[in-house]
C-alpha positions, 0 to 999 in steps of 0.5 A, a space after each residue: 892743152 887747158 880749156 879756155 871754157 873751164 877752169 882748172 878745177 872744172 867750173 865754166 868760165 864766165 868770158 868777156 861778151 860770151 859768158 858761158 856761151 863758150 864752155 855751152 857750147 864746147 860741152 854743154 852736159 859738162 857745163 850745167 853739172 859744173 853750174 849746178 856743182 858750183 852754185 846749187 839748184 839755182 846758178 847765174 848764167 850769161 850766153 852772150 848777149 842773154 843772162 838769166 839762171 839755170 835751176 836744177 831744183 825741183 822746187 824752183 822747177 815746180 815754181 816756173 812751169 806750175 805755180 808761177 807759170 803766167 811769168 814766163 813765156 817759152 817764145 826762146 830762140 829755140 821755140 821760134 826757130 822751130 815754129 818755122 816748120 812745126 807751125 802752130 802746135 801745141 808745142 810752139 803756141 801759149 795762151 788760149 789757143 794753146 789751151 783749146 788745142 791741147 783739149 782737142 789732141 788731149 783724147 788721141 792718147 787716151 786709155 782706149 786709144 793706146 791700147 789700139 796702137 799696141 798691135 801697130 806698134 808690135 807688127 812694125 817692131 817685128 818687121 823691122 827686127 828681122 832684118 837685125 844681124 851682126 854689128 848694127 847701129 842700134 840708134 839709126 835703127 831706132 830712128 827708123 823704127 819709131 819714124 815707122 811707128 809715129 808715121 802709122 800711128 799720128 798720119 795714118 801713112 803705110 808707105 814707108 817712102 813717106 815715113 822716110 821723106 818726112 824723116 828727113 824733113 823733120 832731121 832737117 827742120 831740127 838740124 837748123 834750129 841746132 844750129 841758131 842754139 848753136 850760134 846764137 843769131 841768124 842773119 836777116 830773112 833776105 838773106 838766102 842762105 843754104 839752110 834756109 833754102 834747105 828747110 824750104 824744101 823740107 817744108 814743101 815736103 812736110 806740107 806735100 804728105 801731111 796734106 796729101 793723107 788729110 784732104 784724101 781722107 776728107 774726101 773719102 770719109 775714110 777714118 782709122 785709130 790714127 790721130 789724123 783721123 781723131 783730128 779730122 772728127 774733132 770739133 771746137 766749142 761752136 762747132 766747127 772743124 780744125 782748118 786744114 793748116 791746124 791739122 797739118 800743124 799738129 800732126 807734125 808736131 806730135 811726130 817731131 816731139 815722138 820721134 826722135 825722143 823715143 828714139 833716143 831713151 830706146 839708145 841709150 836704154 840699150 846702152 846701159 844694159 850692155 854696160 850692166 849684163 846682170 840688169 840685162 839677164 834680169 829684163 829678160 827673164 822678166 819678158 821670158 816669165 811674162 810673155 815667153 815667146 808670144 808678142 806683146 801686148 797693152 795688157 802685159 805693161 802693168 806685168 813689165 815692171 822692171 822693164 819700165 824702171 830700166 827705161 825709167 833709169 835710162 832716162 834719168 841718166 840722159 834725158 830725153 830732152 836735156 833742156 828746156 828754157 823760159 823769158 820772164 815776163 816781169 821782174 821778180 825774184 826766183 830762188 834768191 835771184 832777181 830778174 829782169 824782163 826778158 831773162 833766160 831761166 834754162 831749165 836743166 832736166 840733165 842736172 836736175 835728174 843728177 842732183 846729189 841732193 835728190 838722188 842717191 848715187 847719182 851717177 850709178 845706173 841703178 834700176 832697182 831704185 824705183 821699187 822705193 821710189 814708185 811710192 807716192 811721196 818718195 820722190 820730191 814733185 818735179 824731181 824726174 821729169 823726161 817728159 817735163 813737168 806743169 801745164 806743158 808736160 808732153 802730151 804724148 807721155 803715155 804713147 812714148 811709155 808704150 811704145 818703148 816698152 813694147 820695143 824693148 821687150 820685143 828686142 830682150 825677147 829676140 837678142 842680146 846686144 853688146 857693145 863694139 869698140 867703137 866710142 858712144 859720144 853724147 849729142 845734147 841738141 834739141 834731143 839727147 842724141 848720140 853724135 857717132 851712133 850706137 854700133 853694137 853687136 846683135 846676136 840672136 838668143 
């Protein structure tokens, strides 16, 4: 049966009142490759009610998130709708508030600090791996692991009921603001729907741990490696302490934006080295060369370099975070487009990241490349970007890197993963999620 979102060679239909609304939300990966096919790194799109462009380019990625950034706000749907349980973070302010807290969260992943964090990291990991046997779902295990670890390592907590209740709170929180992206609008505040009742109760639940474990510490004076500890010690300019409700706010945050993106580079990571077996026995036998059979540590990362292009290669291909998205404040012209006040500029890190006039072989999973590619000015600025790019380039980068090379080589360390028969389908939501898991055979080296 023919698409009533595409065409009959592939390109999204522009449709009467939806515009693109219809083939983004059929199959949203497929519609930006098809824009950014048809018109380039720059592509004109209409979702409902909102027009705008999308841009792939790194150039004009460059000209958005750095050079032009005061035109643009990031207060999107998106933004809103997760400043409704994320409170005032680093992800959802702008402005000077956002600067004088992105200087105050800034030292909790400094150097120093994330060596701190390896052996946390390792001990969880290999906790968690020994109950591997059989036909598992990697990504649910993944989830998991890295709820286990941003739990640890950002609140402080040990109890894993804890990790789990805020898990769910923040899947949640997510879920809901999946669904205004998906629908486009949202009902009157009066009106008491079930998701908005549901997102209530994980708020309670947020606010329950993440303020039980900071007024504890307040009390005690107790102070550990965790960023609650380095946010309870933080002082602003006069002197004075983050309120409670700031701190809150940024500890959720920093778990939202490390939990589930991790999560998912790691899946999808694996994935691939099932589908590439000789990318695999060559990861391996650069974890066996570098550290046999003892545990990882901060100080082997420079040594797992072929490790870190295999997740460097992986997250090309599928992103962290497909998306990202601006409202122009002004008019003004972007790559030949004019735009008014309140146009949509989307940001497609998917399409960017396979851009044939960027990469060689773009669709290829090919980890060799950034031998080349690691040389300064190989790579156009702003051509890969997980992490994003400019001012607001995620805070957390160097934790994530850590993180998921410390796991993967711990997993090359301990199995071989195959893939089972059943099919790995793509979930481009907030993150780039796998909508029936990663169910894959574990068998132990």
């Amino acid at each position: 049966m023919a698409s009533l979102a595409y065409t009959s060679t592939g390109s999204p239909r522009r449709l009467p009142f939806v515009g693109h609304g219809l083939a983004m939300r059929e199959d949203p990966l497929r519609c930006v490759l098809a824009l950014s096919r048809d018109h380039g790194g720059i592509a004109p799109v209409h979702i409902g009610p909102v027009r705008g462009v999308m841009i792939a380019d790194p150039e004009l990625i460059g000209e958005v998130l750095v050079r032009q950034q005061d035109r643009y706000t990031r207060k999107t749907i998106v933004y809103e709708a997760m400043a409704r349980f994320l409170g005032r973070g680093i992800l959802t302010t702008e402005g000077p508030d956002w600067r004088t807290h992105r200087r105050i969260v800034q030292p909790g992943f400094h150097k120093k600090r994330l060596a701190s964090f390896a052996d946390a990291i390792v001990d969880i990991t290999r906790g968690d791996l020994a109950s591997w046997q059989g036909e598992v779902d990697v990504s649910a295990l993944m989830m998991r692991l890295t709820l286990r670890v941003v739990s640890e390592v950002m609140l402080g907590t040990r109890t894993e009921a804890d990790a789990e209740a805020i898990g769910r709170a923040i899947d949640v929180g997510q879920r809901y603001t999946e669904a205004l992206i998906v629908g486009g609008f949202e009902l009157p505040k009066f009106v008491p729907t079930r998701r908005r009742r549901e997102l209530a109760r994980a708020i309670e639940t947020l606010d329950r741990v993440a303020y039980t474990i900071i007024d504890e510490r307040r009390r005690s004076g107790e102070r550990g490696d965790d960023v609650t500890s380095m946010l309870l010690d933080a002082r602003y300019e006069d002197g004075s302490e983050l309120p409670r409700q700031r701190i809150r706010d940024e500890l959720i945050t920093l778990m939202v934006a490390g939990h589930e993106t991790t999560s998912n580079a790691l899946s999808w990571t694996l994935m691939r080295l099932s589908q590439h077996p000789d990318v695999a026995r060559r990861l391996r036998a650069e974890v066996d060369e570098v550290l046999g059979e003892r545990a990882p540590t901060f100080e082997d990362l420079p040594a797992l370099r072929y490790t870190r292009w295999v997740l460097d290669e992986a997250m090309r291909l599928h992103p962290p975070a497909t998306t990202t998205g601006r409202i122009a404040l002004e008019p003004h012209t972007l790559g030949g487009h004019a735009l008014d006040e309140g146009d949509l500029v989307l940001i497609s890190f998917y399409a960017l990241h396979r851009n044939p006039t960027v990469w060689d072989n773009p669709e290829g999973f090919d980890p060799d490349r950034w031998e080349a590619l690691s040389e300064p000015g190989a790579l156009p600025r702003f051509a890969f970007a997980p992490f994003g790019a400019g001012t607001r380039k995620c805070v957390g980068e160097a934790f994530a890197y850590l993180e998921a090379i410390l796991i993967l080589a711990m997993i090359a360390q301990r199995f071989e993963l195959q893939l089972t028969s059943r099919p790995v389908v793509p979930s481009p939501q907030i993150t780039l999620g796998m909508a029936e898991g990663l169910w894959m055979s574990a068998r132990p080296r």
